[in-house]
Every structure is written in structure tokens, then in C-alpha cells.
KOLMARBA-523567 format. One record per residue (C-alpha): residue number from 1; x, y, z; residue in three letters. Coordinates in steps of 0.2 Angstrom, whole numbers, plus 2048, in hexadecimal, padded with zeros to 3 digits. Layout:
<rs>
- nr;u;v;w;rest
- NUM;X;Y;Z;ALA;
...
</rs>
This chain:
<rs>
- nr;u;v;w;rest
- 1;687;BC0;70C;UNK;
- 2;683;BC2;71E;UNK;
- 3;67C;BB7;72C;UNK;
- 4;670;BBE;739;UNK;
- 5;660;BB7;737;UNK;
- 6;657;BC6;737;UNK;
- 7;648;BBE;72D;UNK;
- 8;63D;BC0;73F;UNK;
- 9;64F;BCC;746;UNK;
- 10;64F;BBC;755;UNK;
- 11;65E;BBA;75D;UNK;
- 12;663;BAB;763;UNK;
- 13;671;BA9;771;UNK;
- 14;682;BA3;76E;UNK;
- 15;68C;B98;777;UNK;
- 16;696;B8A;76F;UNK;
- 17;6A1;B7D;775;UNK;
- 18;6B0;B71;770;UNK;
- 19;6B7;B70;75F;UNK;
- 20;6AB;B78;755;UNK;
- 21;6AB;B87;75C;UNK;
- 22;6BC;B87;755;UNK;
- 23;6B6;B82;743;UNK;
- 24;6BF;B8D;736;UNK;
- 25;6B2;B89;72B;UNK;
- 26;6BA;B84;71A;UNK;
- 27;6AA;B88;70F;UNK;
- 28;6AD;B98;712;UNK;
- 29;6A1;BA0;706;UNK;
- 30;693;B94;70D;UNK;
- 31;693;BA1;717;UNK;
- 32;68E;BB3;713;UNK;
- 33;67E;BB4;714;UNK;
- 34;673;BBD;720;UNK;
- 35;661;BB7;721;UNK;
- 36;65B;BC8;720;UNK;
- 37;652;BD3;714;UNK;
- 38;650;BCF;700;UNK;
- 39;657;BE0;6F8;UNK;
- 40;668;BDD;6F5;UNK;
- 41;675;BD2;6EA;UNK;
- 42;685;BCA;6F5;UNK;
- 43;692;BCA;6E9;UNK;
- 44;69F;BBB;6ED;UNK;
- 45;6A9;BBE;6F8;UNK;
- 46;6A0;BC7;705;UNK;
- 47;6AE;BC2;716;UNK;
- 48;6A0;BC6;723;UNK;
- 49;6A5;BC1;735;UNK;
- 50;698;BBA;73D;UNK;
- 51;696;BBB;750;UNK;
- 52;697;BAA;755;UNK;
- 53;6A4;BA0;74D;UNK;
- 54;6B4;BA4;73F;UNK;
- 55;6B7;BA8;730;UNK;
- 56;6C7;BAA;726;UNK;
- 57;6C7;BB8;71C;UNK;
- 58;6D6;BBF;710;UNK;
- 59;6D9;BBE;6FE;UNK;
- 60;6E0;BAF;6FE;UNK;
- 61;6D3;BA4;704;UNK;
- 62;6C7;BAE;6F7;UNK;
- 63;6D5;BA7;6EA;UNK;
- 64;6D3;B97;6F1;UNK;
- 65;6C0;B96;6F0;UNK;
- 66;6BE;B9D;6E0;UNK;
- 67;6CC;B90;6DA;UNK;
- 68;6C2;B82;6E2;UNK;
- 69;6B2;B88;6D9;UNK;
- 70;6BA;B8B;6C7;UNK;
- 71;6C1;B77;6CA;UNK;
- 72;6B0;B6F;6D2;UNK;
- 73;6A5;B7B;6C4;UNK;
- 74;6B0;B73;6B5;UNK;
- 75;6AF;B60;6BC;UNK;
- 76;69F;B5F;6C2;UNK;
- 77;694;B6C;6BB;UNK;
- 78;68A;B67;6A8;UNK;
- 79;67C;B6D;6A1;UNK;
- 80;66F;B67;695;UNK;
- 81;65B;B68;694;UNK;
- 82;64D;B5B;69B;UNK;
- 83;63E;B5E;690;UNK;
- 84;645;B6C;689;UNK;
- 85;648;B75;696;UNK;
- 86;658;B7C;69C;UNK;
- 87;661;B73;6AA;UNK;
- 88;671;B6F;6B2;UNK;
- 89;677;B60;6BD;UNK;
- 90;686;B5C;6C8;UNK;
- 91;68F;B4D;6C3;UNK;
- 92;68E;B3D;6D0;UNK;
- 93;6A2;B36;6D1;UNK;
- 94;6A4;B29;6DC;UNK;
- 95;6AC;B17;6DB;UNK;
- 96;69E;B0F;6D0;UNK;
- 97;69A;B21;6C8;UNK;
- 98;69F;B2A;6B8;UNK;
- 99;693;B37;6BA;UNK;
- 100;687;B32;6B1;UNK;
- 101;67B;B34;6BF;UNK;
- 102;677;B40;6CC;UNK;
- 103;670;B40;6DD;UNK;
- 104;664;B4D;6E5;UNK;
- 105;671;B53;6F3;UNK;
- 106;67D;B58;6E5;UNK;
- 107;672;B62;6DD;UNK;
- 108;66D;B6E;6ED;UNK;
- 109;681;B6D;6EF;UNK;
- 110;681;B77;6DE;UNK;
- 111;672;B81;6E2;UNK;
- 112;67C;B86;6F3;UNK;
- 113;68C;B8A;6EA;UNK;
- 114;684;B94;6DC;UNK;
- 115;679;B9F;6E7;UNK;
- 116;68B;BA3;6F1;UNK;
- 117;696;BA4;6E2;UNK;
- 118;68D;BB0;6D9;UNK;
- 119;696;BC0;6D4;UNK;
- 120;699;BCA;6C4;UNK;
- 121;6A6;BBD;6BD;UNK;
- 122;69E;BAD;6C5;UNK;
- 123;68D;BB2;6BD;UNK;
- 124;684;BA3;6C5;UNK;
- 125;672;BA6;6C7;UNK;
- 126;66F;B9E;6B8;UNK;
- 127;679;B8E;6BC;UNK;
- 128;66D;B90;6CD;UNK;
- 129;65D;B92;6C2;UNK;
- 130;661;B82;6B7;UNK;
- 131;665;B76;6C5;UNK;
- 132;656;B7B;6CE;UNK;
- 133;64D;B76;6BF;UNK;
- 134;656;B67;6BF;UNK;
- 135;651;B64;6D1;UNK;
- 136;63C;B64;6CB;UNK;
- 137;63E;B5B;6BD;UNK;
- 138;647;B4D;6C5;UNK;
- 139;638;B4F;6D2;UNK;
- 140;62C;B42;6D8;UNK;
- 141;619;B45;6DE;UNK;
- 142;61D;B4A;6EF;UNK;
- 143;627;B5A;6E6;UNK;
- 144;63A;B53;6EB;UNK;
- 145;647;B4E;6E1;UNK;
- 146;649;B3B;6DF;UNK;
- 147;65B;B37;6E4;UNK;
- 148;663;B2F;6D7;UNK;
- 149;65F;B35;6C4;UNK;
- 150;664;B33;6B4;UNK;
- 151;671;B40;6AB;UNK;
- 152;663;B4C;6A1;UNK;
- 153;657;B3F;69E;UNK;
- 154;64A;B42;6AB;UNK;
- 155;648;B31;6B3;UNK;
- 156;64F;B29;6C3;UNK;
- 157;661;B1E;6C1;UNK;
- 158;659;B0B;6C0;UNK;
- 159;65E;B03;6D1;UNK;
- 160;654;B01;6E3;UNK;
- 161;655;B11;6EE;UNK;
- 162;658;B1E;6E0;UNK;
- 163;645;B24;6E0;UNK;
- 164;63E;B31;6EC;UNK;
- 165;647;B3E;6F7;UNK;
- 166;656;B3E;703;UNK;
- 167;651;B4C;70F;UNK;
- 168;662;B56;70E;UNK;
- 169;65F;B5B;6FE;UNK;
- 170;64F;B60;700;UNK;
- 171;657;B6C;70E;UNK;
- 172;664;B71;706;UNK;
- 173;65B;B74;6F6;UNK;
- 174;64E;B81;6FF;UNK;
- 175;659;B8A;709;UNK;
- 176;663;B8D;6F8;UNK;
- 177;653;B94;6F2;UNK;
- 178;651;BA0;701;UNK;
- 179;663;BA5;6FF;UNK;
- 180;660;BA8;6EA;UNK;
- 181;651;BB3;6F0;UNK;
- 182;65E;BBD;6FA;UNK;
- 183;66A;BBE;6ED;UNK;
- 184;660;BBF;6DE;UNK;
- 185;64D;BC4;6E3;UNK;
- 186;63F;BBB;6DC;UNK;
- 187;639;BC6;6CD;UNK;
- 188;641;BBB;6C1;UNK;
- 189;63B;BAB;6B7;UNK;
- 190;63C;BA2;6C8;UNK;
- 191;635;BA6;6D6;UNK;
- 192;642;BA0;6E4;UNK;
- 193;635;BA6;6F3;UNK;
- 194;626;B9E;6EC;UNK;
- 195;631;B8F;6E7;UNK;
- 196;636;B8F;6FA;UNK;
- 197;626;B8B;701;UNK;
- 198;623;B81;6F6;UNK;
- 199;633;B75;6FB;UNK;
- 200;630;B78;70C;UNK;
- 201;61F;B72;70E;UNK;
- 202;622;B63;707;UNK;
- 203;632;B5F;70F;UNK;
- 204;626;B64;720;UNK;
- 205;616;B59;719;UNK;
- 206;621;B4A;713;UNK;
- 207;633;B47;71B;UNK;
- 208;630;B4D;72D;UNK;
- 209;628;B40;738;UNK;
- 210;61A;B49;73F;UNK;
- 211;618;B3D;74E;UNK;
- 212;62C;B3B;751;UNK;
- 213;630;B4F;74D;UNK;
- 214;63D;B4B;742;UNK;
- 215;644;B4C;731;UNK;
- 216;642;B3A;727;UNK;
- 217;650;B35;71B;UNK;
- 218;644;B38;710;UNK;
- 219;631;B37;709;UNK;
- 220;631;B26;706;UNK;
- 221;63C;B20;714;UNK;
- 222;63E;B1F;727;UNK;
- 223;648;B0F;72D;UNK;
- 224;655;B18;735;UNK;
- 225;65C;B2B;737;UNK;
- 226;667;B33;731;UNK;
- 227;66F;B42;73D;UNK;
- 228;678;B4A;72D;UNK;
- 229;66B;B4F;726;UNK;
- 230;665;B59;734;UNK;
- 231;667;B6A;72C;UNK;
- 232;663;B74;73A;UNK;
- 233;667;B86;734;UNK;
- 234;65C;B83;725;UNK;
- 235;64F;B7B;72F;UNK;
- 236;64F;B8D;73A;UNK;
- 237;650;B96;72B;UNK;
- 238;640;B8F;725;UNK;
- 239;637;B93;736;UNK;
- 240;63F;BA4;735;UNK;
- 241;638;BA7;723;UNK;
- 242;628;B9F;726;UNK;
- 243;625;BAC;734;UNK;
- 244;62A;BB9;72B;UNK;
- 245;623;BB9;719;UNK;
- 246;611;BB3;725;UNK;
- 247;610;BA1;71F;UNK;
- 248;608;B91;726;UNK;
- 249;615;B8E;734;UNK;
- 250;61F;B7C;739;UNK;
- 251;623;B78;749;UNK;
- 252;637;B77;742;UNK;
- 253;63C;B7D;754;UNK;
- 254;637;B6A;75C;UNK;
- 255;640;B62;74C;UNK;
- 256;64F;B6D;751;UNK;
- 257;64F;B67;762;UNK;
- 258;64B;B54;75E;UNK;
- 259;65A;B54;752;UNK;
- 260;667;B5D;75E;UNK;
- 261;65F;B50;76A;UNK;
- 262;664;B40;75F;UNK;
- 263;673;B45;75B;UNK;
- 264;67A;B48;76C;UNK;
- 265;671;B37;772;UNK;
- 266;67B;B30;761;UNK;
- 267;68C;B37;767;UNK;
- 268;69A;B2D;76A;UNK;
- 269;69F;B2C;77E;UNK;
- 270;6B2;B2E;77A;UNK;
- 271;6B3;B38;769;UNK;
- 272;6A0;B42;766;UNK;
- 273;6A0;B3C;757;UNK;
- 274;68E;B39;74F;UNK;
- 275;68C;B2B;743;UNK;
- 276;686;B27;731;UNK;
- 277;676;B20;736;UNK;
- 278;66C;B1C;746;UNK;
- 279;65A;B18;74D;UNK;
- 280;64C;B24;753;UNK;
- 281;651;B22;764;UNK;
- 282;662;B26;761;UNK;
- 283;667;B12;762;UNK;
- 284;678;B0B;757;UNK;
- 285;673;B01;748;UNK;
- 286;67A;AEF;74C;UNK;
- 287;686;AEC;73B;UNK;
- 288;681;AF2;72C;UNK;
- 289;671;AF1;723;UNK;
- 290;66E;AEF;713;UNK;
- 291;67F;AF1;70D;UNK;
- 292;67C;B05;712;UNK;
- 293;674;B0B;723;UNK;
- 294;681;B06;732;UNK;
- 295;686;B11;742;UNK;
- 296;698;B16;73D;UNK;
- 297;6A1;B27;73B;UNK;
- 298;6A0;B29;727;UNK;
- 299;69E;B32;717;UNK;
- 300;68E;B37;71F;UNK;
- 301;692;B3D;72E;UNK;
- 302;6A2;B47;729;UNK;
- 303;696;B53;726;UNK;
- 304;68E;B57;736;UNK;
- 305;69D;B63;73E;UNK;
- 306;69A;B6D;72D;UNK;
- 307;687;B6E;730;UNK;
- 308;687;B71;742;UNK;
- 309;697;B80;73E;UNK;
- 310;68A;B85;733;UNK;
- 311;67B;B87;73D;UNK;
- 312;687;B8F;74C;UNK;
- 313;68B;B9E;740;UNK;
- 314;67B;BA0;73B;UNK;
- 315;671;B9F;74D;UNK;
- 316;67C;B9C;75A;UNK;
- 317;672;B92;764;UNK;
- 318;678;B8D;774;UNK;
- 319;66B;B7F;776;UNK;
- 320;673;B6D;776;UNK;
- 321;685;B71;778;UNK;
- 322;689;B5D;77A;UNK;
- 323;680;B58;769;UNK;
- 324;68C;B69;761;UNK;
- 325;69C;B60;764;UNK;
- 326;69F;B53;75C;UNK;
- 327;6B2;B54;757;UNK;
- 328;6B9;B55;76A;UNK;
</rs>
């Protein structure tokens, strides 16, 4: 599938500097999509060349995608039911974890995979429909997944700081939905549009501090930031869909700009590289707190060339070239 936000056909200007510019983006198939029109199924792989950015192409690397899906898929992937409906989940392995949980961000992560993977062999929409039904019935009352949840049984994994949302799910879980309505439509059992706007109003109403302009950590939480979960693409594919399809409108742009601002504040002097966690005013935490929220270059973090590559292909956006490069 193709990229080139053509939800409102706004183009935004290019320009890139540094080492990401030069990102040949490994998750290849994260992206083909466009962001444009609802009509047509995007059979994996798709080997669209964006304007801005690379992408390798060629057989082999289809092989090599398609070999790293079949392995994850049969690791990872298990299904099973939550009040008797049909669900899936992705297995949390970690030191400390055999997979009996599972955590909100590796959900979306599915949900991403599925909506890019599908093609007449994969046949994934269905693996797409029961994860998302995972997703709400692991929900709490602000309509996010709690974070840390128990294998099929419907209830949050005992422990402090498993309950309520981490906001890159919740990102990641409603651009997946925007992208299943591309590939799929919406005349099925699930509506992915309506479900959309559903997710994005209450990612806007309960992790975005209004005052601030930026995304919380999540709905129940806002001690620190965390610059990896600044999803910018999705967050302009919201405001892109929002315009187009005529509902309530969010002011995403100043979020945007608020976490491109954080992040290049957050950047280190000598590398560019952002940390884990900081404050809102783009201050280091001093050691580690709580055994979890520190100021270092982590598993966290690593995921922020990958994000920003990401919202670079997409958009392009020449705006806050310093924050977009942190890998000098």
C-alpha cells in the first residue's frame, strides 16, 4: 500500500537531514500504504517507492519478510475467546515472562502487522479482527486497553502499573484501524472507521495534556514523558482523517510540534540520541525512578529512528530537522 496522504491531497514539504534520511527502513511492509481513498485491497507486498526516504525492494527482501512473519506468527500469535468471543493475543517474552501475559503495545504491533501482511495466502484479516477484540475486552472505562493482561481471561496481570493505557498502543491500535479500513472497508462485522473515531477521541479526551499539548504516557499517568511514543505520522493521519470524513477536529498539529520540540530539546549534544524518559520541559531524569523511568538511551528509545523514518515517508515534513536526527 501506498503513502501519500491524500485523505485532505495536503502536501507537505520535504527535506531531511542526517542518518535518517539514509534509513533503509527494515519494516519494509510498514510501509505501503497510502492514506488515500478506501476502495481497494493492498495485497502484501505492494514495493511502493515513496518520495521522501528508501525502500528496498526485490524478492529477496519480500522472502525475508514473509519468513519473519511466518516465524513471529507461530511464536507469538494464540488465539482463544474472552466471554465467548473470538480473540487473539500476542504472547509477552521477556526475562521474567513466559507469555502468559500480554501488554497493549504488542497488541497494536499485531494489529499493524496483520493489516500489512494480508494477501491471498497470509489471509489475516481475521487475525486483525480477533486482536481488536482483544484490545476492547481488555479495555478500561476510558475505552484503552489496560497494559498488562491476563492470557484470555479478561482481567489485568496482578501487579502495580499493569492497569490503564500506555499511549502508543492506543496510536498504534487506531492508525491499524484507519489502515484495515483501507485494506478491508468497513461493511463487515467491525466497523474499522467508526471504531477509529471512537479510539481517537479518547486517546485526544484522556492521554493528551490539554494544557501542555502533549501525548501523556497514558490515561492515568503523567510523571514524566516519554518521546517514543510520539507517533507523529499517526497523529497526522488522525488530523488528516478527521478533516476529511468532517468530524470534530483536534488541534494534533500543536501536539506535533510540541513533541518534535521535546525531543530535539531531549537530544544528546554529542550523539542526537533521545532518551527512554524525560520531563515536560525536556529536563533528564536524575537516576532512575522507580526501578523504571530514567533519561538513558534504551529499549524505549530504540524505537524512535524507526518512528521518525516512519513519519518522514509518509509526510515529509521539513519542520524540526534537529529533533529528526538522532542517530548522527
Amino acid at each position: 500500500m501506498r503513502i501519500k496522504n491524500s485523505y485532505v491531497m495536503k502536501k507537505r514539504s520535504s527535506g531531511f537531514h542526517g542518518v535518517v534520511r539514509q534509513l533503509s527502513l527494515m519494516l519494509v511492509a510498514f510501509l505501503f500504504f497510502t492514506v488515500s481513498g478506501f476502495s481497494q485491497s493492498y495485497p502484501f507486498p505492494q514495493n511502493y517507492q515513496y518520495p521522501n526516504g528508501l525502500v528496498y525492494k526485490g524478492t529477496s527482501v519480500q522472502t525475508t519478510i514473509q519468513g519473519l512473519y511466518n516465524s513471529w506468527l507461530a511464536t507469538y500469535y494464540t488465539e482463544g475467546t474472552i466471554g465467548g468471543d473470538q480473540c487473539a493475543r500476542i504472547k509477552f517474552v521477556q526475562s521474567g515472562e513466559s507469555g502468559t501475559n500480554s501488554v497493549s503495545e504488542g497488541i497494536a504491533y499485531g494489529m499493524l502487522i496483520m493489516v500489512y501482511m494480508d494477501n491471498s495466502t497470509n489471509k489475516t484479516q481475521d487475525k486483525f479482527d480477533r486482536l481488536w477484540r482483544y484490545y476492547k475486552k481488555n479495555s478500561n472505562s476510558n475505552g484503552v486497553m489496560n497494559w498488562k493482561v491476563n492470557a484470555f481471561t479478561g482481567q489485568v496481570t496482578a501487579g502495580a502499573g499493569n492497569a490503564n493505557g500506555a499511549t502508543d498502543a492506543e496510536l498504534d491500535a487506531a492508525q491499524a484501524l484507519l489502515l484495515a479500513h483501507k485494506q478491508w472497508g468497513s461493511a463487515g462485522s467491525i466497523k474499522y472507521l467508526d471504531e477509529a473515531k471512537t479510539l481517537t477521541n479518547a486517546i485526544w479526551n484522556t492521554e493528551v495534556n490539554q494544557a501542555q499539548k502533549l501525548l501523556k504516557p497514558g490515561d492515568a499517568f503523567d510523571d514524566y514523558k516519554n518521546p517514543c511514543y510520539f507517533i507523529t505520522n499517526a497523529m497526522q493521519l488522525f488530523a488528516d482523517v478527521e478533516a476529511s470524513q468532517n468530524w470534530t477536529t483536534h488541534d494534533w498539529a500543536s501536539v506535533i510540534a510540541n513533541s518534535y520540540s521535546l525531543m530535539e530539546k531531549t537530544a544528546n549534544a554529542s550523539t542526537g540520541l533521545i532518551p527512554d524518559w524525560c520531563y515536560a520541559d525536556g529536563s533528564y531524569i536524575s537516576g532512575i525512578k522507580d526501578s523504571k523511568f530514567e533519561s538513558f538511551f534504551g529499549y524505549d528509545a530504540v524505537r524512535i529512528p524507526w518512528r521518525l523514518a516512519h513519519a518522514y515517508a509518509w509526510y515529509g515534513d521539513a519542520k524540526h530537522l534537529k529533533a529528526k536526527t538522532p542517530c548522527r
